[in-house]
Structure formats: C-alpha cells, structure tokens
N, C-alpha and C positions, 0 to 999 in steps of 0.2 A: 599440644597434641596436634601432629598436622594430621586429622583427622581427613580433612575434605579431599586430600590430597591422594588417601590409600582409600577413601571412599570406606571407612569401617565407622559406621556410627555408634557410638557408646550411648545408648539410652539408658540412665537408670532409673527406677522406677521411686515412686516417692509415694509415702502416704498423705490423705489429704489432712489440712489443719485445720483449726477450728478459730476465729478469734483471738488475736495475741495480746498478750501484754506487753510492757518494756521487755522485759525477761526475754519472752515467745521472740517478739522483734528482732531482736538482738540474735537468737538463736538460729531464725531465717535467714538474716543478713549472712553468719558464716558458712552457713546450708549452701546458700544461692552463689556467695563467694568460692566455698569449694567444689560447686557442682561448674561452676564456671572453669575452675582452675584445672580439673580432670578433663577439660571438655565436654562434658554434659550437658550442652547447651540449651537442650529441650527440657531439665529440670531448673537449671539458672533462670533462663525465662519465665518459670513457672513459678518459681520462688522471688525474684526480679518484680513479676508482675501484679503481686500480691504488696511487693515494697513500693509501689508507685500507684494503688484504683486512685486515694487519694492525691492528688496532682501538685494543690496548693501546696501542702506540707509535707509530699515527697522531698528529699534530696536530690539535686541534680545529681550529683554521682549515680545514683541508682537508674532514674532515667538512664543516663548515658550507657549505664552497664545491662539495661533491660532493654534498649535500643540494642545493642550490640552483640547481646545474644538472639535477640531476635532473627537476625541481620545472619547469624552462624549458626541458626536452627533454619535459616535458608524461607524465612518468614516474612517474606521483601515487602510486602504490602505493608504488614506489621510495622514491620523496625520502620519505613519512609514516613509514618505516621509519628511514631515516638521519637524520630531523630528533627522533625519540624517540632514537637512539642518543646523538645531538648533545646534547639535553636531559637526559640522564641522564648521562653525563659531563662536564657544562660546571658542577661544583658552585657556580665561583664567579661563573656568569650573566656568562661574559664577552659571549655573544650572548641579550639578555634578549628579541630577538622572535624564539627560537626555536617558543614553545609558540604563539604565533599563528599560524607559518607549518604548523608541525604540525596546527593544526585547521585550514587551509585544504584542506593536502594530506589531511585527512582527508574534510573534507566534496565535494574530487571525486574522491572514491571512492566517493562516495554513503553513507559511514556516517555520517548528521548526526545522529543523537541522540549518538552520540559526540563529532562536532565542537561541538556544541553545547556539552558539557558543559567540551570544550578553550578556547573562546573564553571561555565564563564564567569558567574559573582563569586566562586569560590577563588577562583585566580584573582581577582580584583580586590578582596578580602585577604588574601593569602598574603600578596605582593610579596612573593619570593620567598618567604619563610622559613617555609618547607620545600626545599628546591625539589626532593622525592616524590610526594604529591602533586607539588605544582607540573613537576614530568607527568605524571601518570594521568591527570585533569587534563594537559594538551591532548594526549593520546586519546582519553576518551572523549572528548570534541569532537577526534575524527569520526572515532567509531560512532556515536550519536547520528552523522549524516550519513556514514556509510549502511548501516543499519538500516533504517528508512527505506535505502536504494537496493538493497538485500531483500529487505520483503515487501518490497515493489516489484522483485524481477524475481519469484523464486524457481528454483530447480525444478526439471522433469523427475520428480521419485515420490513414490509411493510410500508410505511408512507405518507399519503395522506395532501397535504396542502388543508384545507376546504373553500368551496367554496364564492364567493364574498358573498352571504348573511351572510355569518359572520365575514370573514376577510373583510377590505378596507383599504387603506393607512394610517391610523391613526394606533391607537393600540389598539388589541385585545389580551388577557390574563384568565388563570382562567378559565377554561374550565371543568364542571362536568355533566355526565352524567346522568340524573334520572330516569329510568327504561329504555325501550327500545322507547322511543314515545318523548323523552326531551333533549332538551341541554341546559344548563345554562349557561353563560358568564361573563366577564364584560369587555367592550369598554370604550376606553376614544376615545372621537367625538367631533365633530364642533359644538357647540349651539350658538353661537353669529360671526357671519362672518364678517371681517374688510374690508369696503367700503373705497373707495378714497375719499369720504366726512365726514366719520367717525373720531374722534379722541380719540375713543374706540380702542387699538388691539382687536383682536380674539380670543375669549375664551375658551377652551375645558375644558369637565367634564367625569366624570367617570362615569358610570349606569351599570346596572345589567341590561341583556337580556335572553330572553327564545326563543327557538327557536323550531318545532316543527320535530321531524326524520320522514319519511316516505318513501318509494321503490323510491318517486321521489330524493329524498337525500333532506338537508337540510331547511327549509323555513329562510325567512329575519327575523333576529332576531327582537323581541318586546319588548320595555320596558317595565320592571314593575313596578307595579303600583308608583302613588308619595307617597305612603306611605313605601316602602324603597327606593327610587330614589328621597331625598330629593334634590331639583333644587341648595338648599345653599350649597352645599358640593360635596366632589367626593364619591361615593358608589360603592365599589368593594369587591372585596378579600372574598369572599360569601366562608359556607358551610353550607350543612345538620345536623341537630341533627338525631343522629341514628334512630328515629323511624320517621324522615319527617319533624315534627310536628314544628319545629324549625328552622327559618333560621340565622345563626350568619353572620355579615359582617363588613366590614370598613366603617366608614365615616372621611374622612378627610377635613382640611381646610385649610388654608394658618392664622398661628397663628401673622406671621407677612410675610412682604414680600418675605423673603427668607427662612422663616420655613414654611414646613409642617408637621403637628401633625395630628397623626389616634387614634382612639379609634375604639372599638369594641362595636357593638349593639346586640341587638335580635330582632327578632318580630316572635310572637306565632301565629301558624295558626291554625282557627274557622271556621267551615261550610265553609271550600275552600277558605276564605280572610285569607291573611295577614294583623296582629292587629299593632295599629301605635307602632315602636319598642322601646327598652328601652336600654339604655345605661347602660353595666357593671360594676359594681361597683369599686372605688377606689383601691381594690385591684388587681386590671385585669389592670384596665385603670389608671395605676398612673401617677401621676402630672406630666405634666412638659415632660413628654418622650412622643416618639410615640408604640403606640399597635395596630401589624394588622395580617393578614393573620389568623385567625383563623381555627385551623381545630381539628372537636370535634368527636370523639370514644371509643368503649363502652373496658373494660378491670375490670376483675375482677367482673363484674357485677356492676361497677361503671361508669362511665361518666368522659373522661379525654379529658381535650382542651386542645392543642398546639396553640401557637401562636407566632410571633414576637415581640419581644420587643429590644430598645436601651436601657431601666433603666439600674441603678446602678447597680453592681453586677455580671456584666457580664464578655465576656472573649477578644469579641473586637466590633465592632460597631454592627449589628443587631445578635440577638442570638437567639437560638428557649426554650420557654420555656412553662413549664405546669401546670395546675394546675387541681387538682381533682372537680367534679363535682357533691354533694353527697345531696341528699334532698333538692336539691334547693339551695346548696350557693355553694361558690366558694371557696376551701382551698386559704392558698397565694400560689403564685406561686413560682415553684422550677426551677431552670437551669437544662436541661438535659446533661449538664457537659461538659467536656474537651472533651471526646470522640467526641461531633460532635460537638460544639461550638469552635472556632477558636479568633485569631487575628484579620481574614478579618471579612465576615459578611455569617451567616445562613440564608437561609429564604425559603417560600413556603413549609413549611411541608406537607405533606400526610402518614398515616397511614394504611397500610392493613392490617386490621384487623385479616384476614383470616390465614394469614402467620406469621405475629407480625414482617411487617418490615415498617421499616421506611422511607421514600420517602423524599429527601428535596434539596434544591443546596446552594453552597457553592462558594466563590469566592477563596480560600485559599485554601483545601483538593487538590493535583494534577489531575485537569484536560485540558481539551483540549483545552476550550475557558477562555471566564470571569468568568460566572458561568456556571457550571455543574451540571447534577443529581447524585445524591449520594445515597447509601441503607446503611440500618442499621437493624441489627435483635437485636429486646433485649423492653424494654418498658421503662417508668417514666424519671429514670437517670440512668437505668445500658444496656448500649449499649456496641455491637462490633464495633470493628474498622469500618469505614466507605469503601463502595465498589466504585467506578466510576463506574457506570451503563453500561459504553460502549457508542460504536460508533454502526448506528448513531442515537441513542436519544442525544447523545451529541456531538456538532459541536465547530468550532472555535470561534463562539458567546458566544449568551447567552441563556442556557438553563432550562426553568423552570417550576414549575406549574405541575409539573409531577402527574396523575392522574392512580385510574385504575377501568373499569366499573364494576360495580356490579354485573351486569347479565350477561356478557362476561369479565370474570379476564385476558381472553387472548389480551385485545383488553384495548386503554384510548387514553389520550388525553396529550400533554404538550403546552408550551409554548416558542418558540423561535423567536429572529430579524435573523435568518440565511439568507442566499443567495436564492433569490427564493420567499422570504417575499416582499410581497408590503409595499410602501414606498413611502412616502413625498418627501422625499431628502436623497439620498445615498439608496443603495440598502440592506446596513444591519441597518436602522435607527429607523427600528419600531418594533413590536413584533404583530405575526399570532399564531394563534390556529394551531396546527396540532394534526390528529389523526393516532393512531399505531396502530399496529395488529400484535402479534407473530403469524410466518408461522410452528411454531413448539415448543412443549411447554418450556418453558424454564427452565435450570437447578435448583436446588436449591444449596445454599449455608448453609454449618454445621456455626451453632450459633457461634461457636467458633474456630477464626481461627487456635488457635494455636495444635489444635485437629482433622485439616484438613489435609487429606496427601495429598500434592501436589510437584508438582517438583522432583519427584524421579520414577527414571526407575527400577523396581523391578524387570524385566527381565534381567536385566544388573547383571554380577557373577565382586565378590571384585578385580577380576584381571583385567576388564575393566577400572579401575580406575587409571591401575599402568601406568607410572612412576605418583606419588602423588607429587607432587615440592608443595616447603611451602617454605615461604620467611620472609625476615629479614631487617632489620634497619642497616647500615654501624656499624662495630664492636660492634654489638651486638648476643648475650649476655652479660654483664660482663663485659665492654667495660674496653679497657687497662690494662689486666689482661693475664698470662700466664696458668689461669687453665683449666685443659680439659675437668671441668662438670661446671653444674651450678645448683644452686638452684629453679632456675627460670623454669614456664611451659611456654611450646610454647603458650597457649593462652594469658598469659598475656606480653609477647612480643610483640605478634600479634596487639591487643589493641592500645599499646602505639605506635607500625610502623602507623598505619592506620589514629592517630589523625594527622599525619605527612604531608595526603596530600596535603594538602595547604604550607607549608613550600617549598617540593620538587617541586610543581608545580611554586611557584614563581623563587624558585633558577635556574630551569631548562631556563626557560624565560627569565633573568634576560640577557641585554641586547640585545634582537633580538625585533621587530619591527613589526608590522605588521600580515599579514598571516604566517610567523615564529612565532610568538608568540604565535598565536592562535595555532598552531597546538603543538607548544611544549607542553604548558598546556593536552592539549589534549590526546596528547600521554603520559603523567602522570596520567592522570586522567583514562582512557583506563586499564594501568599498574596496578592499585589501585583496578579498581570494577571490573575486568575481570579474574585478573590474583592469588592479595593477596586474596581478600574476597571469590572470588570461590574455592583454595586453601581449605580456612579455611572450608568450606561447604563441599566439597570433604572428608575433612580428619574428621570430624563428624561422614558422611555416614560408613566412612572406618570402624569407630572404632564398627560403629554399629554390620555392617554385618558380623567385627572379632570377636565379642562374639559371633551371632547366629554360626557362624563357630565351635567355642570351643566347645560350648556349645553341639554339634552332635558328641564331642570325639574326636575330630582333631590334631594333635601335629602340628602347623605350627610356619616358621621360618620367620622373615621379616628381610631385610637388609636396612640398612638406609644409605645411601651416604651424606655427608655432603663437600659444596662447598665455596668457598667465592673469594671475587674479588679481581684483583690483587695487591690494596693495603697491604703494611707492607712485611714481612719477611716471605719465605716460612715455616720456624718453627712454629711464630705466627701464620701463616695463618690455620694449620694442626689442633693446639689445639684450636683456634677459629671455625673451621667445628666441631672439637668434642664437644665444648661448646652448637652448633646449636643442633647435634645428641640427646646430653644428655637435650636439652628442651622440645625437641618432647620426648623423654623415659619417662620426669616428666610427662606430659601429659597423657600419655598412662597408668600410674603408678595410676594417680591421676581422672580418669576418670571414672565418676558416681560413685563416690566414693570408688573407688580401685577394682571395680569387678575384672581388670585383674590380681591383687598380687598374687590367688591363680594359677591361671595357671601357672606364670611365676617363682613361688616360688616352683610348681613341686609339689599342695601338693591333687591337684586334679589326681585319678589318668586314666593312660592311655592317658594321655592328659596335653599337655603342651603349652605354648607362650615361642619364643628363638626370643629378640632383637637383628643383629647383626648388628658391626656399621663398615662404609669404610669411613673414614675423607678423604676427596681429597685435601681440600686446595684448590690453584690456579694455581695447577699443569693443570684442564682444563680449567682454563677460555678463555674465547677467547681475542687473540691479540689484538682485535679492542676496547679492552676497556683500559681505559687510567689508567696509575699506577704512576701518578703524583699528589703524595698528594697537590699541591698546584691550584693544578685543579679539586676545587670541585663540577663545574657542568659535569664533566665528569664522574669525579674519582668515586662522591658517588653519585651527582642527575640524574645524567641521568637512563630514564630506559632501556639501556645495562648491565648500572653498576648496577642497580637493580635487574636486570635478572640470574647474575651470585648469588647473597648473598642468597645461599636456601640450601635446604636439600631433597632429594629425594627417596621413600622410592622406591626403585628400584626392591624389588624380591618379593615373597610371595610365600611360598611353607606350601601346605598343605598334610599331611599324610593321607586321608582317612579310615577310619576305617568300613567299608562295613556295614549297617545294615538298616533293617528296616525303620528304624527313617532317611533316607538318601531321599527316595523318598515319606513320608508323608505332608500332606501340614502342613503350617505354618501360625500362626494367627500374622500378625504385627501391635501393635498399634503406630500411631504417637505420643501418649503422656499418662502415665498411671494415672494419677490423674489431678482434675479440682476443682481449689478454688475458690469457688464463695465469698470469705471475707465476710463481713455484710450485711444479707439479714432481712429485718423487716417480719413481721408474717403477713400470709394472701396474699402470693403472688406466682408465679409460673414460672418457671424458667425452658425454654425446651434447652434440649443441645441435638444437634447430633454428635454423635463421630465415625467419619470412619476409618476404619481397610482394611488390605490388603491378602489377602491369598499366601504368598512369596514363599511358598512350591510349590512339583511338583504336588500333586495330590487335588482333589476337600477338599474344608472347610465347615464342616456345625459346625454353633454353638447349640451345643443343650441344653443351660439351662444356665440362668444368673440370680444366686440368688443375692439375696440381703436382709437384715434381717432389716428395717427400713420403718416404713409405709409411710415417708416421700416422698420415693422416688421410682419412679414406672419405670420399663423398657420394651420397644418394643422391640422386633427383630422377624428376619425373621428364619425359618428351613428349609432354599433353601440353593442348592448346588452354593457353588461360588468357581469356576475355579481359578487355577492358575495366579497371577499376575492381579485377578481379584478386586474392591475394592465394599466392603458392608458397611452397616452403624447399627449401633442402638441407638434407643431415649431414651432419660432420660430424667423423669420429676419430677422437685423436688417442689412440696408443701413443703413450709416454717410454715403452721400453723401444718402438721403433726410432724415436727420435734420434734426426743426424746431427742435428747442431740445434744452437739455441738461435742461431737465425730466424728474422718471420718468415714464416711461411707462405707464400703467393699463391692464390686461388683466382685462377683466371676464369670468370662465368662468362663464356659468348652463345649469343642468341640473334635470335631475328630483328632485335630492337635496333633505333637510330644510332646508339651507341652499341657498336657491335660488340665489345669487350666491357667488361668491368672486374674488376680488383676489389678481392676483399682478401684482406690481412689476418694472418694467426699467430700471438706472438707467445708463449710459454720459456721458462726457463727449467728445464731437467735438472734437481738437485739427487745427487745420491743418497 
C-alpha cells in the first residue's frame, strides 16, 4: 500500500494481549504478518514488538520485520536502534541491507555525520551488490554534507504550525489557500471508532475541508459537501482549475486488501454548488495503475495538469506527469522526464505560474529527510536541474504539499510529520499543515545553471591561487616508460585517477577494523573531493583569468615543478615529474581549443606565454612516506603517498604593460552560448544569464542587438561596480523562429572588450 505516498494512514486498532503461549505466539506472528501486509504498520510494530522484548531468543526475521515497521510507522529513532540490534546479531548477513537502512534511520534523526559514515561502510560491505542501493547510498553521501550546510545557512521564513481546528493527531495534508477569507484541506479522521464490543476495527477516511481565515485566526474545518466527500472512498489531493470554476481531486479505494488505487475526478461549479463530479477519462486514469495529486495551470494560453502516476513508462515507482488541456479533452499524457523523475518516487507537484517553477518532493533528488521539496524552473518536459529548497521547509522527515498563496506569493503552506507534529503514536507519525512567510523577499535563481556564476571570487588576482598542486595516479603518465613528455593532457589523466576512488579507498582499509577503517576510507575520500577535484577547478579558473591576463598585452612566465613519490629510481623519478609537467603544458596547449598557441608561438605581438618546467623527482618528498614497492597501501594508497604524486605550478610572473585598458572594467560571462536542442513551435523559453563586471572601474551595457524576431532581450543601463554581478533575459519564441541558424547576441558596453558574443542555438521541430 503506498500509503506514505497518498499520505492516508491506515490505523487499526488492536486489543491488548495478555501472555502467549506457542498457540497465542503463533497467532501474533499472522496478526503482526497481516497488519504488516495491509499497511498497518503501527499495529505490526506493536505486534512486532511484543515478538522480539526477549532479544536472545527472538528471531532475526522478526527483528528485521519490527525494524522495518518501525522505520514505516515513521518511528526513526526506534527502528535506528532495532536495525543496529538487527546488525549486530545477524553475524551471518542473512539481511545484508541492514547497515543501509540503519544509516537511513540514522540520517532522519538528523545525525548525518554519523549516517554518513554508516552509508560509507555500507558501500564497502555492499561492493556492488545491489548496484540500486549502492546508487541511492552515493546520493545520500551527498545529501549527508549538504544537509549540514542547509542548516548552517537556513532561510529568512517564519513558520507557524496551525492551530488545532485544522491539525489533530490523525493526518492532515494538502493545504491551499483561496483568496484571503479560505483554507482548503484534506484530513484523514476517525469515522467509525472500535469498541470492546465491536468486531469491526476502526476506520479512517480522507475528506476535503474548508475552513474560514479571519483576524481571530483560523475556524474548525468543515466538510464538503457529500457530493465530493463521497462516504465509499477516500477524497483528497484537491486543486483549483485556474479560473475557480473547477475542482479536480482523488478518490481512492482499496481495489483489494492490500492495494490501493486513485483516480482522478472533477466537479463543475453552478450558482455556488458543486455538480456531482466525473471521472477523467482512460487516458488520465489508466487501468490498472494509481493517478492522484492533481495540479492544473494555465501555460501558453492553454490548460496543463500535472499529476501522479505509477503507469508504465516511467522512471521508478510514482512519477509526475502531464497532460495538456485544450477545448475540453485531454492530450495523452507525457513524463516530465529524467530531469525530475527519478528511481525513488516524485510527487505533490505545484506550479507557480508567475515565475514558471516547479514545486514538488522527491524521495531520491539529495535531501535532508525522506522526502524533500524541490524547485525546478522550465515547463512540460524541458526542465533545469532540480534545487533542494533549503532548511527549514525541509526537515529530517517528510516534507510535502509544498504550496504558494495567490494573493501573498510571499507567504504558503506545506505539509510535514516533523517534530512538534501531533501524533497518535511517536511524535514524527503523522503529517500537520504548516504555514510559511518569507521575512525577506527571496532570491531568484537564473533558468540555467550552467549560465549561473557562482563559486568564484572575482576579487581574488591569479596569484592568490599559486602554489596550484594538481595530482596524479602512481606512475602515471605513460606508466613504465623512460620518456620525458607524454601525449596525454592532464585532464584526461585526471578522469581516469578520480574513477579510482573506490579502488584507493578499499586498498587503504584493507585489513584495519573498526573506527580505523571508517576513518581510513575517509581520509581517501577527503584526499579525492578536497584536494584532486578542487585542484582540477582551481586550474580551469587559472587558465581563465591567464587569457583575460594576455589578452591586456602581458608577457607572463609560469613555472611548473613537477614531484613524484619515492618509489623507483631517482632517474625514473625526474623524467616521470617531466612526463607530469608535459600533461599540464598539453592541457594549456589544448585549451578552448588552442587560444594559448599564439601567445606561446610569440606570434601575437608585444605579448607572449613562456612555460618553464623544474622536474623535482623525489629529491623532496617526505621521509615518512614509504618506498617499498611491495608496500602498496603505503607505497601508492595511502593519501601521504598520494600527496607527494603532483605538479605545482609555483611562479607567475607577469610584465605589465601600463595602459588604459589596465583600470577599465571587464564584462565576464560564465558561459558564451546556450543550446536549447529540439524546441516544437508555439512555445517560450526564458533564460537568465549572469555576467560579472571583473574590471576596476563601473560596467554599463549599453546595447544588445540581436537580428532574429525569435528572440527578444532585457537588460538594465545601470552602473555595476566592480566585482559586482548583473543579469539579462532572453526570450525565445519558437513560432518566431527564422531558421535553425545560431543566433548572434551582440552585448557592447563600456568594457575593454567593447563587444562580446553570446550564441543561441535551438532546433524548431514541427
């Protein structure tokens, strides 16, 4: 039952037992079996935990299955405790994804430097296995540091959990606001209560509530009418058709004991009623799957619904997809793709219209808890990469239903079981409405990350960068060779060291035990994203700022040091540094396709590039690393012995050439062209692309032609300061398009480079 999914929680209620015999035993076991199997996971646990007080002579199965519901009665503390019991008596790994689901239930607890360290031995236990979890273990890696840096740095918002007339210990979800006077809901509640005489359980159903806003704060929510709140089904997952007139929602049923199936309805509103509603056609609501969470907005002047679905054709179990809405019928519906469809499961879309982003949570995409909210700017199927919304709209739980009001965009509502949620049983078990409110308006994000300039200090001059250390793979380049260049660029070295670390991480660990273990990994893994990857990011920036350098008339020299560890022969070791030297010189040679040949061929004049190279060998490496080739967790895995295998670009000396163009400002683009590939006719496509003013004195842009009706551009003719960053919009109409030619955008300004070019390349398919 994907129960978490439609947020309807099945409680049934159980009488208490008294001391069992074999018999009783036995009787609990199919109890806690089929309260499991229905979903009932807060009576499995309860019957679960009755099969395991005793530990010794519990069954691992039962553990593992009292873990597990614990874990799905959303009891994180619980289950993280029973799934280390499980792990520590299961010597002979009969359940080997125990230590994954332990650092799940660790990390929502919030202890992620801990879960982190659990998924890392979980992958080193794993060794590929289960390539599914071994996927979903890197991911949460990420999410473990990102988390951290999340609620380090959280949001300017406010957040109120709202008051008992709409929250109580059951579950409330699906929160949208309709003007300033309305709240909409839907609860799942108590309709049929289990008496001690009864041999009915307890029943809960789902409804839609209205509730009314006023200065005194909110009234007790009210059902609506039975003509969407039909008694036989659960009725939730509501939204507005853009002009009101329209309510789409869920009705679910139990298609058999342990399935539940949703479909999607309407019902039209007439003189103030809602008309009895009608189920969406086979195409919307196909056989056989479940279709819910509907949410329908206007784009293109057409009518587009997002909803949930598990059908065919997806990318893992619930996905968000769309379907156009055009004179009354329903195109078939299309997946809004790989970009925000996942492995795990998509769901609760939201749309702001206003902005064109996309609201939705994800169980899979890195974040903090289970599910998280996520943004996405783009429409249909052509979205950007997905944002984690941040802390705290998103907690170690589950966070969802992410809304924003109409009449105040600064202000909405979501839906989470966080800490502080009233609750049945366990204090993160059910799901409250909370409402937000930015305390300050919040930033936007450019359409396109890879056109965002971020992470670079532009106040920082290319000599803050020096000594630039770049690293390497045990005798590489060119391994077992005596020549002193190599064919090879340092990037694709880089590459092939980096798919390494898992190789180095095992070998380093390879028999220590314990908190040794964990820490060796560790300090490999550290060595890897700290030291080589920034490295490579460093030496990018380098090569950046030594064009804009040249390019001002400079004659500069760089020296390159070249080092390697004290295995082989000092000889060897000399023309192995030079082999290093001469991968970084291909590199430099070979970068953005050869800009530097002519400086360095001397054919530009007044201005030149001089490589010069200092091979060191292992004349410095340090004593403390081992030069016993038959000692290869020392020799070559360790990261000491990884520390010495680099090349360091140690000098940079620039000539200045005094002029003019030394203190005018500087236009930098992160990126000079944007491919949109296959765009169909009839659609519109906003990019923002930010730019940085790198020079010393103020930027103004003053003129950005472009010769193509297709594509329209904003900007500002404001002064922007030094190291300051501005933007401009591009809007590309696909039915103006003349040809599938790029497009030329010529940006001139007061900069040293008085023109620059940025490229639009699309293809219009009909």
């Amino acid at each position: 039952m994907k129960w978490i999914i439609f947020n309807l929680l099945f409680i049934l209620s159980f009488s208490q037992l008294g001391l069992f015999s074999q018999d009783a035993e036995s009787q609990l076991i199919k109890m806690a079996d089929e309260a499991y199997r229905q979903g009932d996971y807060l009576a499995a646990s309860t019957y679960y935990g009755r099969l395991v007080n005793d530990v010794s002579n519990s069954k691992l199965e039962h553990i593992e299955k009292y873990a597990r519901a614990l874990f799905k009665n959303h009891a994180y503390a619980d289950a993280a405790q029973w799934y280390e019991v499980l792990y520590q008596a299961d010597t002979l790994k009969k359940f080997p994804e125990t230590k994954f689901w332990l650092a799940t239930a660790t990390k929502q607890n919030a202890k992620y430097q801990e879960a982190h360290i659990l998924f890392s031995e979980f992958l080193v236990e794993n060794n590929g296995k289960d390539k599914l979890l071994a996927e979903k273990a890197n991911i949460e890696l990420k999410a473990c540091k990102e988390s951290i840096r999340w609620k380090d740095n959280p949001l300017p918002i406010k957040i109120e959990h709202l008051s008992p007339n709409i929250n109580t210990p059951h579950s409330e979800f699906n929160a949208f606001q309709l003007g300033d006077t309305a709240l909409y809901f839907s609860s799942l509640r108590l309709v049929f209560p289990e008496n001690l005489n009864s041999i009915f359980p307890a029943i809960y159903i789902s409804k839609i509530y209205r509730s009314t806003i006023s200065v005194a704060g909110y009234s007790e929510g009210k059902e609506m009418p039975l003509v969407i709140n039909n008694p036989e089904t659960h009725n939730a997952n509501f939204c507005f058709s853009p002009d009101k007139n329209r309510l789409y929602f869920s009705r679910c049923k139990n298609e058999s004991n342990i399935q539940l199936n949703c479909e999607i309805w309407v019902s039209e509103q007439q003189q103030g009623k809602w008309k009895k509603p009608e189920r969406l056609n086979r195409r919307i609501n196909a056989p056989g799957v479940t279709t819910t969470q509907p949410f329908i907005t206007s784009f293109n002047e057409k009518e587009i619904l997002y909803f949930v679905s598990d059908r065919a054709g997806g990318y893992g179990g619930m996905d968000i997809w769309y379907s156009i809405y055009d004179e009354g019928k329903y195109q078939d519906p299309s997946n809004l793709g790989s970009v925000i469809n996942t492995k795990g499961n998509e769901i609760t879309p939201f749309y702001d219209e206003k902005n064109g982003d996309l609201y939705f949570s994800s169980d899979w995409h890195p974040g903090m808890g289970g599910y998280d909210v996520f943004k996405s700017k783009g429409a249909l199927n052509q979205w950007e990469k997905p944002r984690n919304i941040g802390y705290p709209f998103n907690s170690p739980a589950n966070d969802i239903y992410f809304s924003i009001n109409q009449e105040d965009t600064m202000a909405g509502y979501f839906t989470s079981n966080r800490k502080g949620s009233l609750y049945i049983s366990g204090e993160t078990c059910c799901n409250d409405i909370y409402y937000y409110e930015w305390l300050e308006k919040p930033k936007q994000i450019a359409f396109t990350d890879t056109l965002f300039v971020e992470h670079v200090d532009h106040s920082l001059k290319i000599k803050d960068l020096l000594p630039l250390t770049l690293y390497f793979h045990n005798d590489e380049p060119d391994p077992a060779t005596t020549k002193m260049t190599t064919t090879l660029n340092y990037k694709t070295t880089l590459a092939d060291y980096f798919g390494l670390m898992d190789i180095y991480k095992q070998e380093y660990a390879k028999g220590l035990q314990g908190e040794e273990r964990i820490k060796a990994q560790h300090d490999i893994e550290i060595f890897f994203n700290d030291y080589v990857k920034k490295a490579y990011t460093d030496l990018q920036l380098f090569a950046e700022w030594l064009k804009k350098d040249l390019d001002k008339g400079n004659h500069v020299k760089i020296t390159i040091k070249g080092y390697t560890s004290p295995l082989h022969t000092a000889d060897y070791n000399l023309k192995l540094a030079s082999r290093r030297i001469s991968s970084l010189k291909n590199y430099i040679y070979e970068y953005n396709n050869g800009v530097f040949i002519p400086y360095i061929n001397g054919e530009i004049e007044n201005c030149r590039l001089e490589l010069l190279d200092a091979p060191i060998g292992k004349t410095e490496a340090s004593p403390l690393v081992s030069d016993n080739p038959n000692d290869k967790r020392n020799s070559i895995f360790s990261r000491a012995a990884a520390l010495e295998r680099r090349i360091q670009i140690v000098m940079y000396e620039s000539e200045k050439m005094q002029s003019a163009s030394d203190t005018m400002p500087e236009l930098f683009l992160a990126q000079k062209e944007m491919d949109f590939g296959e765009v169909k006719n009839n659609q519109e496509y906003v990019l923002v692309v930010q730019f940085i003013n790198s020079g010393q004195k103020p930027l103004i842009i003053e003129d950005i032609d472009v010769h193509n009706s297709g594509v329209e551009v904003d900007y500002r003719k404001l002064e922007i300061l030094p190291n300051e960053t501005s933007d401009f919009v591009i809007r590309l109409k696909t039915n103006y398009l003349i040809s599938n030619k790029p497009i030329e955008l010529i940006i001139k300004s007061n900069a040293h480079n008085a023109t620059e070019l940025f490229l639009i390349k699309a293809k219009k398919i009909e």
